[in-house]
Backbone as CSV, one residue per row, in Angstrom:
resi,resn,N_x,N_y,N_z,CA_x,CA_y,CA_z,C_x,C_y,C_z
1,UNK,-72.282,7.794,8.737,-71.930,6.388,8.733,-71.771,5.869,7.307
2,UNK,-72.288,6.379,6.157,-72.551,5.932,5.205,-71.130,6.754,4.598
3,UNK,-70.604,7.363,4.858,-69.447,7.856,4.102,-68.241,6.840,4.887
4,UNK,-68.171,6.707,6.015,-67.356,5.849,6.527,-67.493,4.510,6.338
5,UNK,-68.720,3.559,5.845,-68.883,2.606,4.872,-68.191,2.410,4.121
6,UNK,-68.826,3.076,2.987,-68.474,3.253,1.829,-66.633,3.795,1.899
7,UNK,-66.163,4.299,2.397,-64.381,4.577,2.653,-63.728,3.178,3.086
8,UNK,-64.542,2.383,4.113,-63.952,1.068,4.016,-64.769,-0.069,3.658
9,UNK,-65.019,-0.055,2.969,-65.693,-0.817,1.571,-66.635,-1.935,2.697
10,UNK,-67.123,-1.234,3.350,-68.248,-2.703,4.573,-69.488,-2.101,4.195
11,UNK,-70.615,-2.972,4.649,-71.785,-2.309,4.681,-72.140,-1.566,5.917
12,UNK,-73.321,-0.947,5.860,-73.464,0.304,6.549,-74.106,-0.271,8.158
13,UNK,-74.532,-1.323,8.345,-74.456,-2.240,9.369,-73.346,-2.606,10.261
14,UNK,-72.586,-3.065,9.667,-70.867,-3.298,9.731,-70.842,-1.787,10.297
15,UNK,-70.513,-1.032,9.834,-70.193,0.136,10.141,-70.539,0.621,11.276
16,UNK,-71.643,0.396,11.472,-72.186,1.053,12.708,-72.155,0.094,13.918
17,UNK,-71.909,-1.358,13.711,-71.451,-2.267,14.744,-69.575,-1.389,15.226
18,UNK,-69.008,-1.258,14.110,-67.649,-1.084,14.364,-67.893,0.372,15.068
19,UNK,-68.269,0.968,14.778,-68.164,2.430,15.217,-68.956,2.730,17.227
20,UNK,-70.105,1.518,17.270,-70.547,1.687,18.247,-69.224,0.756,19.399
21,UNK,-68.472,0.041,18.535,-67.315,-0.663,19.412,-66.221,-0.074,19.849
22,UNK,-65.920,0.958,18.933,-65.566,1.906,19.042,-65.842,3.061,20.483
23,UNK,-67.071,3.257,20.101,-67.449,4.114,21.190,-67.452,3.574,22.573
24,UNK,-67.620,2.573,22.434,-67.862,1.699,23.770,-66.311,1.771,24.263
25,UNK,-65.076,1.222,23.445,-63.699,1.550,23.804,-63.336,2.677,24.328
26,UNK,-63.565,3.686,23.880,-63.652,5.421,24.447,-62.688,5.689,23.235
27,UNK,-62.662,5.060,21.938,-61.558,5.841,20.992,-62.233,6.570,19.924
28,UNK,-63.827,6.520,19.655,-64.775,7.404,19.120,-65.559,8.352,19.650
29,UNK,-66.263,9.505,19.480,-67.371,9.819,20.196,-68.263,10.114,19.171
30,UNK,-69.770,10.393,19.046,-70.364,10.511,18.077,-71.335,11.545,18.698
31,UNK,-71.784,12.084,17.226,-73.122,13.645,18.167,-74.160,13.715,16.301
32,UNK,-74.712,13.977,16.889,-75.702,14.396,15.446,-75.423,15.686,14.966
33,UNK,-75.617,16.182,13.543,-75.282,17.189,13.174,-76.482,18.022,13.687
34,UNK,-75.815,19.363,13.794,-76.612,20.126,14.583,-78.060,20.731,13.422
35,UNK,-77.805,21.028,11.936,-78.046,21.313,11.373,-79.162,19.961,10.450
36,UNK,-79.158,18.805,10.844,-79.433,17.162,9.970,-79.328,16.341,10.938
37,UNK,-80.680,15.992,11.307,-80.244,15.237,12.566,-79.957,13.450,11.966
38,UNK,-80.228,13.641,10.710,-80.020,12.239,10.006,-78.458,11.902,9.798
39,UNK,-77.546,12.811,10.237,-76.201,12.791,10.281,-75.594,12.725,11.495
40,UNK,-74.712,11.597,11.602,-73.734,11.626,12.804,-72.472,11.929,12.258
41,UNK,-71.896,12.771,13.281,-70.337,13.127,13.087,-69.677,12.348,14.158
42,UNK,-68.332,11.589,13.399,-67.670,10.597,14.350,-66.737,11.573,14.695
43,UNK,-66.308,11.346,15.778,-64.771,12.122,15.896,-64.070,11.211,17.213
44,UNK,-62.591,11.349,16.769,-61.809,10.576,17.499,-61.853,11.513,19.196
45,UNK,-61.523,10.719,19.681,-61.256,10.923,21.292,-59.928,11.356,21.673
46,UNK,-59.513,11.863,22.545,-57.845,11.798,23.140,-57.536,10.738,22.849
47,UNK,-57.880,9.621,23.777,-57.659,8.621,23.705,-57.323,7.516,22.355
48,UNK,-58.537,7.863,21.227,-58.212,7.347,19.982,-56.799,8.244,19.131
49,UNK,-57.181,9.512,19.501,-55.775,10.154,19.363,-54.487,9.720,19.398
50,UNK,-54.024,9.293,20.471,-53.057,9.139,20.823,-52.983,7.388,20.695
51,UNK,-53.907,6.401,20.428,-53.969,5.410,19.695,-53.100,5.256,17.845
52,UNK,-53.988,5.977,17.866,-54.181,6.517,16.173,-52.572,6.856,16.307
53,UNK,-51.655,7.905,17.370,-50.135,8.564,16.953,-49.621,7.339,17.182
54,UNK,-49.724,6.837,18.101,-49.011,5.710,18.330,-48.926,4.228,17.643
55,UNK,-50.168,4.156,16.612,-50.064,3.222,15.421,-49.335,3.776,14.072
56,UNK,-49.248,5.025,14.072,-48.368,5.997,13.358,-46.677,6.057,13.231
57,UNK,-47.134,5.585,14.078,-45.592,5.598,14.891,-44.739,4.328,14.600
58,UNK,-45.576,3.938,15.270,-45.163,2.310,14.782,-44.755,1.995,13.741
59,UNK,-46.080,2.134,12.829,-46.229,1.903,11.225,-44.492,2.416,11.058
60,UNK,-44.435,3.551,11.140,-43.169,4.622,10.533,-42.243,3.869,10.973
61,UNK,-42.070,3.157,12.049,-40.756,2.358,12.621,-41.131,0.790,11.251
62,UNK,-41.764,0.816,11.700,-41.849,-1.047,10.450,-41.317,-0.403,9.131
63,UNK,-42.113,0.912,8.394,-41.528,1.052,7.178,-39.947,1.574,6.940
64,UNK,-38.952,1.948,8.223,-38.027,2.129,7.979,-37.188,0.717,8.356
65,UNK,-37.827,-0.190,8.686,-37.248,-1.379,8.910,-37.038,-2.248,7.681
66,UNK,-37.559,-2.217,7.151,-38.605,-2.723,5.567,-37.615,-2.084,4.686
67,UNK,-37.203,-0.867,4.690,-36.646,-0.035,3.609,-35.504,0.227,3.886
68,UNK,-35.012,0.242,4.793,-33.536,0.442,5.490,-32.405,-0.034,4.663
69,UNK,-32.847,-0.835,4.130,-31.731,-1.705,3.189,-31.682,-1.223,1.504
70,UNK,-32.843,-0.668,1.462,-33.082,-0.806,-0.334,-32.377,0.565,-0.705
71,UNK,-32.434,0.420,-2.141,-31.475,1.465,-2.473,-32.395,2.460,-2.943
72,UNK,-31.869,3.724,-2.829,-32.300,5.058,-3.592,-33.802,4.751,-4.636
73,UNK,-33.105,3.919,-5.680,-34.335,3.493,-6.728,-35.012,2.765,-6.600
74,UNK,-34.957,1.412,-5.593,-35.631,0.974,-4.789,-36.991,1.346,-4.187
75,UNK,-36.404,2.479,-3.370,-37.564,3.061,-2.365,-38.562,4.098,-3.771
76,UNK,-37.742,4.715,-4.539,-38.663,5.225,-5.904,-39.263,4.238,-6.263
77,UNK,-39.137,3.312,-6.917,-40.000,2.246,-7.309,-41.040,1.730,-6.396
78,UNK,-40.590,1.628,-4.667,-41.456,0.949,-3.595,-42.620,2.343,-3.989
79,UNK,-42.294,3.407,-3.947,-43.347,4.940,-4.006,-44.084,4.878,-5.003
80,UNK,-43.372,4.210,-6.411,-44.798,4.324,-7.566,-45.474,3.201,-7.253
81,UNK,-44.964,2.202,-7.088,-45.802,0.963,-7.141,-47.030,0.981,-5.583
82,UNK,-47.071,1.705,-4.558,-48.084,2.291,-3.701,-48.905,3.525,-3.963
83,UNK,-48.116,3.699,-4.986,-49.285,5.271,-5.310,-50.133,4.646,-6.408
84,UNK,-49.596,3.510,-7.269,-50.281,2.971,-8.733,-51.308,2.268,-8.427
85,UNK,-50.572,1.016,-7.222,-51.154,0.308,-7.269,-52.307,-0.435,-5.923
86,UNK,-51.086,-0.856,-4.817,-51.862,-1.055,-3.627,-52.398,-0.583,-3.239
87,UNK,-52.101,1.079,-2.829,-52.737,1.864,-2.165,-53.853,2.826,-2.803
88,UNK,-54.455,2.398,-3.736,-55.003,3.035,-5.207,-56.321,3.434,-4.293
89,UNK,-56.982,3.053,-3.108,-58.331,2.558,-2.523,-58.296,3.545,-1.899
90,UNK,-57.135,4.300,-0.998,-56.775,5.018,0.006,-57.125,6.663,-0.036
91,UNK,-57.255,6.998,0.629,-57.719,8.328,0.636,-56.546,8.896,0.116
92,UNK,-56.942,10.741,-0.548,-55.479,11.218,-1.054,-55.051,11.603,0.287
93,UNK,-54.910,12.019,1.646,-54.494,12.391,2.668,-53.897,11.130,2.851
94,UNK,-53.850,9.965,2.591,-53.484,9.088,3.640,-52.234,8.813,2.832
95,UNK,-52.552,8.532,1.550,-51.373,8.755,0.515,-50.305,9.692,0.588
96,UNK,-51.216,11.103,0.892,-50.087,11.820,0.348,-49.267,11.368,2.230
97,UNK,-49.711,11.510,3.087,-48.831,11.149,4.014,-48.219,10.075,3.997
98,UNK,-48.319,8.933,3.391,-47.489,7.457,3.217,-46.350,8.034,2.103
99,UNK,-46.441,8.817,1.371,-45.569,9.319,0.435,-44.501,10.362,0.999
100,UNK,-45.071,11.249,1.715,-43.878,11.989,2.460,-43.335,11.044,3.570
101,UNK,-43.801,10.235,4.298,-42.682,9.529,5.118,-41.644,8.230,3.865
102,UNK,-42.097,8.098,3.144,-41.160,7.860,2.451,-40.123,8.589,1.702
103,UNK,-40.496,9.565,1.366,-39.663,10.791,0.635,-38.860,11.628,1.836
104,UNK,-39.289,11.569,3.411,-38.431,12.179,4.192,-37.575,10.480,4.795
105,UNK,-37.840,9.691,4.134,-37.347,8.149,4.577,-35.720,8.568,3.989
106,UNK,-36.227,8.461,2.478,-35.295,8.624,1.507,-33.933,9.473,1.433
107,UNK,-34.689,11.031,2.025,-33.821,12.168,2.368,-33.008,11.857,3.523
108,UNK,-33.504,11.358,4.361,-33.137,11.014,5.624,-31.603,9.918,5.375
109,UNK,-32.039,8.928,4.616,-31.340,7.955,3.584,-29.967,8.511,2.838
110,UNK,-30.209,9.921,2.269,-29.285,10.608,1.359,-28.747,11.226,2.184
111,UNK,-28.886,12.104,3.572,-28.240,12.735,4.729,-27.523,12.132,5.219
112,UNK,-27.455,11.407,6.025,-26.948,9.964,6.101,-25.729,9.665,5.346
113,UNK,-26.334,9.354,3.894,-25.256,8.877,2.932,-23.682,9.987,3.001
114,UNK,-24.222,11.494,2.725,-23.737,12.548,2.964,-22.344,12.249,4.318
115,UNK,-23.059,12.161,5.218,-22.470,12.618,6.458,-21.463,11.687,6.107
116,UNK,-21.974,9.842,5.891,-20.605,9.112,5.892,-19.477,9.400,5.281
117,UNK,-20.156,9.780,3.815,-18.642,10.421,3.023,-17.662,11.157,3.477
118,UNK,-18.217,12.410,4.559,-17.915,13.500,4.942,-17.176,13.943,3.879
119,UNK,-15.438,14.217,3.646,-14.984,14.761,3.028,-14.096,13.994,1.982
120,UNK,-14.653,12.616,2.139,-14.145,11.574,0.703,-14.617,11.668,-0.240
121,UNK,-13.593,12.300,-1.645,-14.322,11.937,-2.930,-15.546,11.556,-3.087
122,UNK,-16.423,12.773,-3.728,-17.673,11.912,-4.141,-17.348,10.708,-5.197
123,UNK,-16.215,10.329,-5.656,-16.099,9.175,-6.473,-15.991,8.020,-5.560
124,UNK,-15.598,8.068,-4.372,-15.477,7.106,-3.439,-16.510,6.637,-2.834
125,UNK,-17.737,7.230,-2.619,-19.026,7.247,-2.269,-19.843,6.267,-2.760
């Protein structure tokens, strides 16, 4: 509990209100370590699973909504300024995954660009 605190900056009270609300939802389950019984291991459920893909999901639909428009250097600039700055708090997993859906945003963006040209002058492009 105290690492999951401390990851979202609440106290360790907080924490364990949220986590037992959690459990009560069916999107946590919790067990003591087998080895420390002063340790609980949280772990998500199916159910929080497929919560969790499906806020994933989402998210990924809003940020291509958001970015759909901006240009090439744009979305580079939107990438340093979340790796520098906002997202500075964030775990490196969560980062580095907010960074590849932007970088497969981007590619996705340049494929795209590709296909329209098809076989017009890249000066026309």
């Amino acid at each position: 509990m105290q690492e999951i605190a401390k990851l979202l900056g609440i106290t360790k009270a907080s924490t364990t209100s949220l986590v037992s609300s959690l459990i009560n939802d069916g999107l946590v389950s919790k067990r003591n370590n087998e080895n420390d019984k002063r340790i609980s291991i949280i772990s998500l459920t199916s159910i929080g699973m497929d919560l969790l893909t499906e806020t994933l999901n989402e998210h990924s639909v809003w940020i291509e909504k958001i970015t759909n428009n901006l240009s090439d250097n744009d979305v580079a600039i939107f990438r340093k300024v979340l790796r520098q700055d906002l997202l500075a708090q964030l775990p490196p997993n969560v980062l580095n995954m907010l960074d590849n859906l932007l970088a497969d945003m981007l590619s996705e963006k340049l494929d795209s660009h590709a296909l329209q040209c098809g076989d017009i002058s890249p000066d026309f492009c």
